[in-house]
NUPA-742754 format. One line per 3 residues: number of its first residue (from 1); their letters; for each residue y, z, x of N, C-alpha, C, O. Coordinates in Angstrom, 3 decimals. Atoms other than C-alpha are relative to their C-alpha. Layout:
<recs>
NUM) a) Y,Z,X,Y,Z,X,Y,Z,X,Y,Z,X; ...
</recs>
This chain:
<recs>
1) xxx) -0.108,-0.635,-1.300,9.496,14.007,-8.971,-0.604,1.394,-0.059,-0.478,2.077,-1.075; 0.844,-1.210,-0.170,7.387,17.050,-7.777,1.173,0.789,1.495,1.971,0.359,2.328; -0.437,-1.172,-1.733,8.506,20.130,-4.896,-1.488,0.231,0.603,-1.430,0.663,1.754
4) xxx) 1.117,-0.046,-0.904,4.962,20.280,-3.736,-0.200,1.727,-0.161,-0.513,2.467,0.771; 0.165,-1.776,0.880,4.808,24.132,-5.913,-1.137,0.171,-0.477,-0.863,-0.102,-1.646; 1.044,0.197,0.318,1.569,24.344,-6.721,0.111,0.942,-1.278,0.308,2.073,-0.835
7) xxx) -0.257,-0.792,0.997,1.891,26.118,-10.610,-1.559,0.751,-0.184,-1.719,1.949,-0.420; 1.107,-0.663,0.966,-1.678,26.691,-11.619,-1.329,-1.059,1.096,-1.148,-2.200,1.522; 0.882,0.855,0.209,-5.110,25.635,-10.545,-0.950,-0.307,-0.840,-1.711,0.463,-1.426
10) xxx) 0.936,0.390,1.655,-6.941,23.792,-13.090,-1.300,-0.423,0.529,-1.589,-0.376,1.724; 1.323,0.101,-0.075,-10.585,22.718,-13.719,-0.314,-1.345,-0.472,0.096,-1.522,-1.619; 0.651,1.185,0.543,-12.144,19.185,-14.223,-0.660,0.561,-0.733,-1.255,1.633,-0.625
13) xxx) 1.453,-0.676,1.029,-14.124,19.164,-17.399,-0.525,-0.965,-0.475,-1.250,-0.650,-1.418; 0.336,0.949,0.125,-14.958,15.880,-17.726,0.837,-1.534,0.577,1.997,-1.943,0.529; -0.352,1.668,-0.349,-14.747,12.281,-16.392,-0.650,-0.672,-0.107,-1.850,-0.397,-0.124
16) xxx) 0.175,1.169,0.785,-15.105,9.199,-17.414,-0.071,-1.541,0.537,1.049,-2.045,0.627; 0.004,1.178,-1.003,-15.985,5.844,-15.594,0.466,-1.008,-0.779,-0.162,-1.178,-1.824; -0.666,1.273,0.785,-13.865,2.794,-16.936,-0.325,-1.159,0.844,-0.902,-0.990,1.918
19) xxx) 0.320,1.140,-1.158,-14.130,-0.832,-15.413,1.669,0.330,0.525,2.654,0.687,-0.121; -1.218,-0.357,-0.704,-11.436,-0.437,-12.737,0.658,1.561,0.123,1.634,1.852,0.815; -0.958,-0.999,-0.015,-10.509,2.937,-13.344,-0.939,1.430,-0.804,-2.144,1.470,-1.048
22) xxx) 0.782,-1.110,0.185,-11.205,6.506,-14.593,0.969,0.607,-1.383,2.109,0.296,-1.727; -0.661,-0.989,1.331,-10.496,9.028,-17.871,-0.298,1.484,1.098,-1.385,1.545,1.673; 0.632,-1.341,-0.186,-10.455,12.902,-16.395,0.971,0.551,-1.002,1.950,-0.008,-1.497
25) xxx) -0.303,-0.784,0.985,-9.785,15.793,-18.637,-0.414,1.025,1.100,-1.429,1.140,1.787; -0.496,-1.490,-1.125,-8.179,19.225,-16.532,0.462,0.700,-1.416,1.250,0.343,-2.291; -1.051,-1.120,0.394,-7.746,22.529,-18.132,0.852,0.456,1.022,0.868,0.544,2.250
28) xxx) -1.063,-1.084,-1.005,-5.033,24.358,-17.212,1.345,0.340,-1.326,2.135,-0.378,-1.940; -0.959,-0.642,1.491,-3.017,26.731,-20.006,1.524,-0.682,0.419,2.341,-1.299,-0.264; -1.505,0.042,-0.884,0.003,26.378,-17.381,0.793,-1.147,-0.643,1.780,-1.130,-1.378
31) xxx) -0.414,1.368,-0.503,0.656,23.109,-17.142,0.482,-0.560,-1.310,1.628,-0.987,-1.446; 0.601,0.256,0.986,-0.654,22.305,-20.715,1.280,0.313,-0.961,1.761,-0.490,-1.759; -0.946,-1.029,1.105,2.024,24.973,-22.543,1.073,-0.396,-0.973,1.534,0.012,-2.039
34) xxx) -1.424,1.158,0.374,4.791,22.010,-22.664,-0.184,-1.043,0.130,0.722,-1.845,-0.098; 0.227,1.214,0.142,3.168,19.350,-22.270,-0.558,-1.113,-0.772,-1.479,-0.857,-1.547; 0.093,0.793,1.315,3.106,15.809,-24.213,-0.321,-1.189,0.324,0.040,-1.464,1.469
37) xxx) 0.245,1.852,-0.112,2.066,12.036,-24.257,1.047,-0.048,0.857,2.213,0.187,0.541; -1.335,0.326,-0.553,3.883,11.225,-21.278,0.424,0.485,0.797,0.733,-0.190,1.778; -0.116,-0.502,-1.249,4.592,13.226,-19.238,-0.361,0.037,1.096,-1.459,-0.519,1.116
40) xxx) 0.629,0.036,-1.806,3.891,13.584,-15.290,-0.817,1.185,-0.043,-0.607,1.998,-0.943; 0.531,-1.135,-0.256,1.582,16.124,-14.170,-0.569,-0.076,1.693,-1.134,-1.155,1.867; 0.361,0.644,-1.495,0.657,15.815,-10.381,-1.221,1.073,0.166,-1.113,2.299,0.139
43) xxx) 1.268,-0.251,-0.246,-3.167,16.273,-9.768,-0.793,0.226,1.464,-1.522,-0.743,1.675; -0.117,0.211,-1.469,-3.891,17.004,-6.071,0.709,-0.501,0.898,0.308,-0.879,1.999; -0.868,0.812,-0.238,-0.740,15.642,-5.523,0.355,-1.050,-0.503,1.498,-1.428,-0.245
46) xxx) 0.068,1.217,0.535,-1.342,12.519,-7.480,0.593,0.027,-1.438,0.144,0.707,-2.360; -0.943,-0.119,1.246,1.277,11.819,-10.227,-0.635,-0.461,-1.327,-0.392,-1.610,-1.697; 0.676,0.592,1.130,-0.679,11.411,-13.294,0.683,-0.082,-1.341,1.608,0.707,-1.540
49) xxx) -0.898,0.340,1.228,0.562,10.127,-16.817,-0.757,0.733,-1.323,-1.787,0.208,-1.747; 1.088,-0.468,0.980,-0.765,12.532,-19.756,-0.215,-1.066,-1.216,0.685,-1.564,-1.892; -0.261,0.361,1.270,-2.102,10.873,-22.363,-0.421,0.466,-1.656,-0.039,0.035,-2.744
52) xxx) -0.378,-1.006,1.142,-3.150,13.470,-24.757,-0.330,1.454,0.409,-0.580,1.568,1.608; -0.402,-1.374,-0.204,-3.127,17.307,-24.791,-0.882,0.555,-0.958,-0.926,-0.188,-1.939; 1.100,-1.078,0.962,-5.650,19.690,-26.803,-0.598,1.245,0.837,-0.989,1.137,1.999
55) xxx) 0.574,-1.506,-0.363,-6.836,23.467,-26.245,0.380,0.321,1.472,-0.451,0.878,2.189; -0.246,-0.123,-1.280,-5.515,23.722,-23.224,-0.535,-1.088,1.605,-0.756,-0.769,2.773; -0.040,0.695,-1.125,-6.041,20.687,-21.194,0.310,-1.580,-0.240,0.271,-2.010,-1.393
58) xxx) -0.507,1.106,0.175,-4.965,17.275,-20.695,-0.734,-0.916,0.592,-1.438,-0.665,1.571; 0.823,1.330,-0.803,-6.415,13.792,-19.884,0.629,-0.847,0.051,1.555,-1.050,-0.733; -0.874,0.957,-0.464,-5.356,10.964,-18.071,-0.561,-0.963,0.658,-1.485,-0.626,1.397
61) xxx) 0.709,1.006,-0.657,-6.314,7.756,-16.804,0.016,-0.175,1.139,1.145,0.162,1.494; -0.424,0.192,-0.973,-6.739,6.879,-13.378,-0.384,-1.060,0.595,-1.559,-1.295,0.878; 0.383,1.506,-0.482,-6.383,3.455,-12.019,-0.368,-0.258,1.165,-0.125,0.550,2.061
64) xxx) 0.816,0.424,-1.400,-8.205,1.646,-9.211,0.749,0.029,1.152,0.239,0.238,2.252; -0.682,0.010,-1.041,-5.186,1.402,-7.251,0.339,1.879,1.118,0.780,2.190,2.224; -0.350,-1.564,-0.021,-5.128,5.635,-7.487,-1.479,0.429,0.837,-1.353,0.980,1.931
67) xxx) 1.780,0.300,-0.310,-9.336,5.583,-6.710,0.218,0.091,1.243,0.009,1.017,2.027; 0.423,0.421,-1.840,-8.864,3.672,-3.409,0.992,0.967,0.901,0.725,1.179,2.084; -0.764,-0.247,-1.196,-5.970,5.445,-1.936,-0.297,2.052,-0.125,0.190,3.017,0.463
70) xxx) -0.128,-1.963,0.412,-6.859,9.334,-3.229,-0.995,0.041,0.528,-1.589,-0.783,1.223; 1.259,-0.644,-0.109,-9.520,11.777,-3.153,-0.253,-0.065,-0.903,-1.467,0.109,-1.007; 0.616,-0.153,1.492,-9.634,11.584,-7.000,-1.386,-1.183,-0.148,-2.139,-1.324,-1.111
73) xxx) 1.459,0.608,0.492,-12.474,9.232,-6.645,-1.295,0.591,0.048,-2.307,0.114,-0.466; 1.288,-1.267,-0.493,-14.984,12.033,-5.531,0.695,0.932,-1.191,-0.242,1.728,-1.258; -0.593,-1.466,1.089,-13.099,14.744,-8.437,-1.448,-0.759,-0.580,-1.947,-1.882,-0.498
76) xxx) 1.313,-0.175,0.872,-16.260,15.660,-10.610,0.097,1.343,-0.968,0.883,2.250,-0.696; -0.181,-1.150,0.912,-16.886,18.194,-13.686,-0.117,1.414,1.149,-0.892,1.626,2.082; 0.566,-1.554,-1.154,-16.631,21.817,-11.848,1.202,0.498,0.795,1.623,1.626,1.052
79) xxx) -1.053,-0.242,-1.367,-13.821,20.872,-9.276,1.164,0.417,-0.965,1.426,0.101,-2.126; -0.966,-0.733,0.054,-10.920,23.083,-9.123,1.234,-0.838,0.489,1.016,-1.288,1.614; -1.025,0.950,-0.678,-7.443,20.952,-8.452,0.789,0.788,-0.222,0.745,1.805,-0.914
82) xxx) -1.802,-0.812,0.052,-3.741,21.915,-7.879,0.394,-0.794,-1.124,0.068,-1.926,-1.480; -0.896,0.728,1.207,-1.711,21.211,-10.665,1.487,0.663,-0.132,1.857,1.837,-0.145; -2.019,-0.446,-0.047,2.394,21.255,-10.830,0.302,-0.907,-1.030,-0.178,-2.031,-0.884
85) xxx) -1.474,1.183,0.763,4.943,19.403,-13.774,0.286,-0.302,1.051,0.225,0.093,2.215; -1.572,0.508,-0.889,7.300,17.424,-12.701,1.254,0.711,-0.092,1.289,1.282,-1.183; -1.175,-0.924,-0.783,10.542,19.223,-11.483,0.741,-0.330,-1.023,0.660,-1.482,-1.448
88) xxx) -1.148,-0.349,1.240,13.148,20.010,-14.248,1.451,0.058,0.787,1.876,0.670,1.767; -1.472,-0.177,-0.865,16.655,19.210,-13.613,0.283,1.760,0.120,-0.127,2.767,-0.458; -0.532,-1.437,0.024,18.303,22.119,-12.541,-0.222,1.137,0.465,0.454,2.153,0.626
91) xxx) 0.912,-1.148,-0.864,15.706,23.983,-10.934,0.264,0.413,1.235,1.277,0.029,1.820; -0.342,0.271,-2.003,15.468,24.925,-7.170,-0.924,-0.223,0.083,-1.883,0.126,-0.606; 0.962,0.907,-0.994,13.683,22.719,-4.632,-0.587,1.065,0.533,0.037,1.725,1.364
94) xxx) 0.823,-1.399,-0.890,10.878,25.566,-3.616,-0.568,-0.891,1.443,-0.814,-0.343,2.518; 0.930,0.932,-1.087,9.283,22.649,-1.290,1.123,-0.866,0.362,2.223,-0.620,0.855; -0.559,1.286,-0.279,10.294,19.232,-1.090,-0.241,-0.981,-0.463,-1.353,-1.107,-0.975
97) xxx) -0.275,0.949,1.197,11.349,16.093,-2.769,-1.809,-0.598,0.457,-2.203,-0.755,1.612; 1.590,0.216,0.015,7.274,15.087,-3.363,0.169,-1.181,-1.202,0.844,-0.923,-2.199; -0.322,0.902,1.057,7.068,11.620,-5.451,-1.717,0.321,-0.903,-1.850,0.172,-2.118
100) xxx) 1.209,0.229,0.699,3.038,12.146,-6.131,-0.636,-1.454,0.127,-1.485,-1.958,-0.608; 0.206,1.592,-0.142,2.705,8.652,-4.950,-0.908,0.483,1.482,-0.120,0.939,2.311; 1.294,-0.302,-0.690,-0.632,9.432,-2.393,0.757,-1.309,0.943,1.328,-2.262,0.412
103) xxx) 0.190,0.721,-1.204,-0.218,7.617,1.377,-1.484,-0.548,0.583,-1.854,-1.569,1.163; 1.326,0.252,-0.669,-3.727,8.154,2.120,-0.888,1.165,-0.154,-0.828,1.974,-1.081; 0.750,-1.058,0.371,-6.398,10.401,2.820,-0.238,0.626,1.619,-0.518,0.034,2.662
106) xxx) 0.867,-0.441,-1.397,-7.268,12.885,5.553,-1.109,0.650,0.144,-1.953,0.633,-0.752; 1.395,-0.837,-0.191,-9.939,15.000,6.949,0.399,0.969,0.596,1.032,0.983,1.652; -0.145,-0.983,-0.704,-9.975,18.418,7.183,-0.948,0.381,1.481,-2.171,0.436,1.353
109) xxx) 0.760,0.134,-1.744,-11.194,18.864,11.494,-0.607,1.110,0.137,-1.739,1.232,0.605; 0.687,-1.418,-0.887,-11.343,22.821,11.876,0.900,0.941,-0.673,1.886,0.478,-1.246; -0.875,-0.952,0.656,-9.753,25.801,10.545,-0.638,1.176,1.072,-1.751,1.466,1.509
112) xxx) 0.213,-0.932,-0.923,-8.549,28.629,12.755,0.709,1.168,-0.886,1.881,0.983,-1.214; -0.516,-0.941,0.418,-8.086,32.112,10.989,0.844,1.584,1.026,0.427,2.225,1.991; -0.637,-1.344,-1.051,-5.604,35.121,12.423,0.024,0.848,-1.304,-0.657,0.783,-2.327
115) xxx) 0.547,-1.587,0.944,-5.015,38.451,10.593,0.998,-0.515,-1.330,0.640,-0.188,-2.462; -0.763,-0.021,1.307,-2.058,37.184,8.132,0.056,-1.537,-0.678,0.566,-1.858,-1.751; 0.180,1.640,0.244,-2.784,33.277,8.061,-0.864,-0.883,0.333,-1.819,-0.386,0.930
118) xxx) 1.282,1.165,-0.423,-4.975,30.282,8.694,0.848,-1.316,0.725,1.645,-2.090,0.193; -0.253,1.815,-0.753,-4.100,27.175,10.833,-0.974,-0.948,-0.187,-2.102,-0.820,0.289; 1.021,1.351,0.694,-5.675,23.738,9.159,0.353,-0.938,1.083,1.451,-0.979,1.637
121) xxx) -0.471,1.134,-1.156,-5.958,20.848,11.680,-0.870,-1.478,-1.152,-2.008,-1.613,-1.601; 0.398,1.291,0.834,-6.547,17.632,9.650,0.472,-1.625,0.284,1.586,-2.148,0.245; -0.058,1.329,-0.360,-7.115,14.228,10.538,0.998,-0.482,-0.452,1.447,0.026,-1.480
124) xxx) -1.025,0.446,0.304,-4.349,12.072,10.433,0.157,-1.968,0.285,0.601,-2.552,1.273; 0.235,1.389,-0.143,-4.898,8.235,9.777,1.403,-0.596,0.683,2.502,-0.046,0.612; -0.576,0.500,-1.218,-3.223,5.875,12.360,1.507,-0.558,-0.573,2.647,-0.459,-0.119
127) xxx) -1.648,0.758,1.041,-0.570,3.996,9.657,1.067,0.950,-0.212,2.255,0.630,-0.207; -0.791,-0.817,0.257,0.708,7.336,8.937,0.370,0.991,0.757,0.917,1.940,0.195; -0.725,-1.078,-0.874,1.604,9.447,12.030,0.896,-0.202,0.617,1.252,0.590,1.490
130) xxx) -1.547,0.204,-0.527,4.916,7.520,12.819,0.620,0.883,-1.012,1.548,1.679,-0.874; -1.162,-1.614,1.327,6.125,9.771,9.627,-0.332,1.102,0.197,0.078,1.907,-0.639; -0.016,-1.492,-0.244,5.291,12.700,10.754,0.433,0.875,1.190,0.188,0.631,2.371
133) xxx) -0.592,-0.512,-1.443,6.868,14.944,12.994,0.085,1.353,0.155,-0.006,1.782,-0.995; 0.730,-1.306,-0.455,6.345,18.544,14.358,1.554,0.730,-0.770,2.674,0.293,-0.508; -0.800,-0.605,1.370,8.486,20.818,11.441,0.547,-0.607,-1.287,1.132,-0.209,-2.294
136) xxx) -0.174,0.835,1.391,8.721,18.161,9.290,-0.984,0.225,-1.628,-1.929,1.014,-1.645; 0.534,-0.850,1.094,7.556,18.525,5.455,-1.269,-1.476,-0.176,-1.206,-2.702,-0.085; 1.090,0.966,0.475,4.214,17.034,4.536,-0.666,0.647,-1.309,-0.614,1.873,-1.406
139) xxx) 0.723,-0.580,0.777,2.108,17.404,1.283,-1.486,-0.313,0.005,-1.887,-1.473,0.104; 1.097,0.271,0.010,-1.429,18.047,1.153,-0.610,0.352,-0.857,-0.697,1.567,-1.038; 0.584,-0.972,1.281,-3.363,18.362,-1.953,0.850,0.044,-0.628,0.570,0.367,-1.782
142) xxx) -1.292,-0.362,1.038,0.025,18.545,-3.385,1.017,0.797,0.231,2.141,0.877,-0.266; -0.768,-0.725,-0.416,0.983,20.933,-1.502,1.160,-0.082,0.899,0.810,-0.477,2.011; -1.135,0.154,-0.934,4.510,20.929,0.239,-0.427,0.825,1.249,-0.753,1.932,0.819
145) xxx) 0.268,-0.395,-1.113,3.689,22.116,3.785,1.264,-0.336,1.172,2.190,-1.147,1.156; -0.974,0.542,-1.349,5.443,22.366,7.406,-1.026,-0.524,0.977,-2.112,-0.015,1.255; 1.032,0.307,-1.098,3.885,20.510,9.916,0.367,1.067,1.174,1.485,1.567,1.303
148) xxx) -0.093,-1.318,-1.086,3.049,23.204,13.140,-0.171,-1.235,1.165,0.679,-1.243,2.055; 0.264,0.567,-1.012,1.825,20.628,15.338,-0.643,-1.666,-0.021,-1.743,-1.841,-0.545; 0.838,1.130,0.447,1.052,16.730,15.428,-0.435,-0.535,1.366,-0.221,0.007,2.450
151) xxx) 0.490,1.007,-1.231,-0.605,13.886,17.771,0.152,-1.238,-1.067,0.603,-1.328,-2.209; 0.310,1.110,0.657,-1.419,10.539,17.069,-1.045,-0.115,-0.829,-1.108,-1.178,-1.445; 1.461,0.128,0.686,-4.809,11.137,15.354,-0.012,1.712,-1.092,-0.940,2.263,-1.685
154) xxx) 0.135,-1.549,0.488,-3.975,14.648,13.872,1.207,0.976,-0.028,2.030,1.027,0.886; -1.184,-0.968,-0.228,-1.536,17.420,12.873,-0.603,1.591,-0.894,-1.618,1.740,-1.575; 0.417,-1.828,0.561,-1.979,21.368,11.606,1.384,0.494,-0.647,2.576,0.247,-0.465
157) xxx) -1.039,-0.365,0.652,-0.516,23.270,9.235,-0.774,1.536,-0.373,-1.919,1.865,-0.681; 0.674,-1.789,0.369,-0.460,27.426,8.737,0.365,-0.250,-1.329,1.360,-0.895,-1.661; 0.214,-0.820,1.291,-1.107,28.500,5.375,0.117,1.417,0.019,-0.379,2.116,0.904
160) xxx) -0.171,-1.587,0.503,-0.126,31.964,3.861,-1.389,0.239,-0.759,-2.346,-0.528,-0.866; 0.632,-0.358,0.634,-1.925,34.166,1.857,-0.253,-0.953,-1.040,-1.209,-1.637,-1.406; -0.076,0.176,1.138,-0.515,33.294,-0.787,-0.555,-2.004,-0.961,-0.781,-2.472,-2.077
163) xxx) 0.218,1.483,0.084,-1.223,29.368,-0.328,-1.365,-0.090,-0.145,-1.783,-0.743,-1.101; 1.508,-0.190,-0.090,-5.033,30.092,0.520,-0.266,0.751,-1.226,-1.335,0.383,-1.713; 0.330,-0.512,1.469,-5.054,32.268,-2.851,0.005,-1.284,-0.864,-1.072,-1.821,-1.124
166) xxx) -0.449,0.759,1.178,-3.817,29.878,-5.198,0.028,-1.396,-0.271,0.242,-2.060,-1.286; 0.188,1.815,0.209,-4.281,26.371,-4.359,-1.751,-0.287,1.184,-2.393,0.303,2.054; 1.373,0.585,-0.668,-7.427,24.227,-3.286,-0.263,0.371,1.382,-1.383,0.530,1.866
169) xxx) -0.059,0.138,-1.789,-6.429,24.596,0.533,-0.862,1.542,0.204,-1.371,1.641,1.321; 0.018,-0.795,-0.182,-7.460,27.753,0.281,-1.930,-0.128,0.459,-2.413,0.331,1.494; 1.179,0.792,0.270,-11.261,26.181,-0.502,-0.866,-0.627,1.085,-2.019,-0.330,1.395
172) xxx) 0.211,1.307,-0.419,-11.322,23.071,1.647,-0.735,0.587,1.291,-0.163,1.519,1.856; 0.684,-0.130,-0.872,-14.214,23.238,4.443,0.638,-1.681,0.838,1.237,-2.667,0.408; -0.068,1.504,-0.760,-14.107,20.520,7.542,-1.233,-0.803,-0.232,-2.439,-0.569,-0.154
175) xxx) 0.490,0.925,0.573,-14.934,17.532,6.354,0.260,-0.892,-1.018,0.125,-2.083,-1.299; -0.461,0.395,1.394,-13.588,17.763,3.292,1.319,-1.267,-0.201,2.062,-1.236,0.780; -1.064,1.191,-0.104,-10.920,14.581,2.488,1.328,0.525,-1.034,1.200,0.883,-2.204
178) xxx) -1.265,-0.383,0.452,-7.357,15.440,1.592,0.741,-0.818,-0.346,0.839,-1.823,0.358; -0.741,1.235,0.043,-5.009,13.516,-0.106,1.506,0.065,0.379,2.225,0.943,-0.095; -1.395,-0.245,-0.859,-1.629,12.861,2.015,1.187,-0.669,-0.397,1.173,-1.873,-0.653
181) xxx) -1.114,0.642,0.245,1.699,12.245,1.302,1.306,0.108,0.779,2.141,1.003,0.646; -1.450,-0.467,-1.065,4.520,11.663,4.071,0.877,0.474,-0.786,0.630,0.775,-1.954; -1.021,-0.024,0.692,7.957,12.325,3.347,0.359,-0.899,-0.171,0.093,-1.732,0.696
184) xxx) -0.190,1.534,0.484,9.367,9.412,1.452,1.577,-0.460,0.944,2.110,-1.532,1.230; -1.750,0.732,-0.593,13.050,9.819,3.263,-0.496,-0.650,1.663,0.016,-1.577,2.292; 0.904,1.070,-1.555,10.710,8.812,6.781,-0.135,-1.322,-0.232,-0.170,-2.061,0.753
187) xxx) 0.637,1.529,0.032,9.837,5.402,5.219,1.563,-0.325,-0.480,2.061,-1.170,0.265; -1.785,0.466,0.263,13.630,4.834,3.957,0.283,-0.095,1.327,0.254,-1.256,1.735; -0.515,0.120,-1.332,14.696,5.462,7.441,-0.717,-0.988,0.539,-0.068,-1.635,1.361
190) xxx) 0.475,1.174,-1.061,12.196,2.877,8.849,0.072,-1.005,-0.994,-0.095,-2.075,-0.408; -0.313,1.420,0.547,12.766,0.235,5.945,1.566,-0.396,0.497,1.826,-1.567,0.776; -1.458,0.182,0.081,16.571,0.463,6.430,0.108,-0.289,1.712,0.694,-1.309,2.072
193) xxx) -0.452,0.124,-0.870,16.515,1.033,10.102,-0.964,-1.379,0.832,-0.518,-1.802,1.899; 0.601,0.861,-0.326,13.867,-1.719,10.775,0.469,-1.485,0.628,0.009,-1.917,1.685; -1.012,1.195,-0.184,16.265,-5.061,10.827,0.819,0.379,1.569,0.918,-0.455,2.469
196) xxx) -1.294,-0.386,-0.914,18.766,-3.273,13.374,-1.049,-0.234,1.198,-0.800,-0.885,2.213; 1.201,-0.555,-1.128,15.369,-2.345,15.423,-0.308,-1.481,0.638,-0.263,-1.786,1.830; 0.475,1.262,-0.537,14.274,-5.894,15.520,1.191,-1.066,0.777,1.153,-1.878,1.701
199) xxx) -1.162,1.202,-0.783,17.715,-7.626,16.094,0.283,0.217,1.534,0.543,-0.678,2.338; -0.035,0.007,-1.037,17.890,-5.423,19.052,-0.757,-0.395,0.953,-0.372,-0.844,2.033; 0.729,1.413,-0.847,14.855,-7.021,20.356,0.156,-1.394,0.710,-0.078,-1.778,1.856
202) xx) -0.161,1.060,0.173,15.668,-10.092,19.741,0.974,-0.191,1.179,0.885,-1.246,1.807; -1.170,0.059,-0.830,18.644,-9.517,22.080,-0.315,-0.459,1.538,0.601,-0.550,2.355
</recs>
């Protein structure tokens, strides 16, 4: 489990084309400092499994099922990603419960700057805007966010300074493809409340 904290951003320094799937190798001291065979590390949001560790960076495989639904299929030597551990008992929730399990992908539309923040407006594929809802928590990139404003095709989110310093968002031109992750307690509520929904139909 992730909070959508963005710790460090790291650097692709190589990748690797497999049949079905991918090798990348990210520095990042941060991340790196405690980490071992095994561990989680969430890569633009995307929960990755290390599988070894040297000089400060780690590599990890990434399977076809990760490819089709991310942006990691476009990551290349150069690119800059968010990178967070996974959440340590005991800690505090800075964000929100974030599994790293990718929904989809969006598109950044337009970016509107004021004097202390930025407003991102980013496409919002059709499967996934029953989970979203106007102050609700979304992650983009990895990042834990509030939604400011949604529709059916689209929602915006202000960024701080400090968010535009330190993580990719800060980066991302329109156009660019984001990788999205509802909140997971939205899809609990519609698996669980789904049956009740239909029986009342049925009625």
């Amino acid at each position: 489990m992730f909070t959508g904290i963005v710790e460090e951003l790291g650097e692709v320094v190589a990748v690797t084309d497999l049949p079905d799937a991918a090798r990348v190798t990210i520095a990042g001291p941060l991340v790196t400092s405690d980490a071992k065979h095994g561990d989680s590390i969430a890569v633009n949001g995307v929960c990755l499994t290390v599988v070894d560790v040297a000089e400060g960076a780690f590599t990890a495989d990434v399977m076809r099922e990760t490819l089709t639904r991310s942006s990691l299929a476009k990551v290349a030597e150069g690119d800059q990603v968010n990178l967070e551990r996974a959440a340590a008992v005991g800690q505090r929730l800075g964000g929100h419960i974030v599994q790293g399990h990718v929904d989809g992908t969006g598109v950044v539309l337009a970016r509107e700057k004021a004097e202390h923040w930025e407003v991102v407006h980013i496409g919002l594929p059709p499967a996934l805007a029953r989970y979203v809802v106007e102050k609700g928590s979304i992650t983009v990139d990895g990042v834990s966010l509030t939604v400011v404003e949604v529709s059916e095709n689209q929602f915006s989110v202000s960024l701080i300074p400090t968010t535009l310093e330190l993580t990719t968002l800060g980066r991302r031109a329109p156009g660019d493809h984001v990788n999205l992750e509802v909140d997971v307690l939205a899809k609990y509520v519609e698996r669980l409340a789904l049956p009740h929904l239909r029986a009342e139909e049925a009625r």
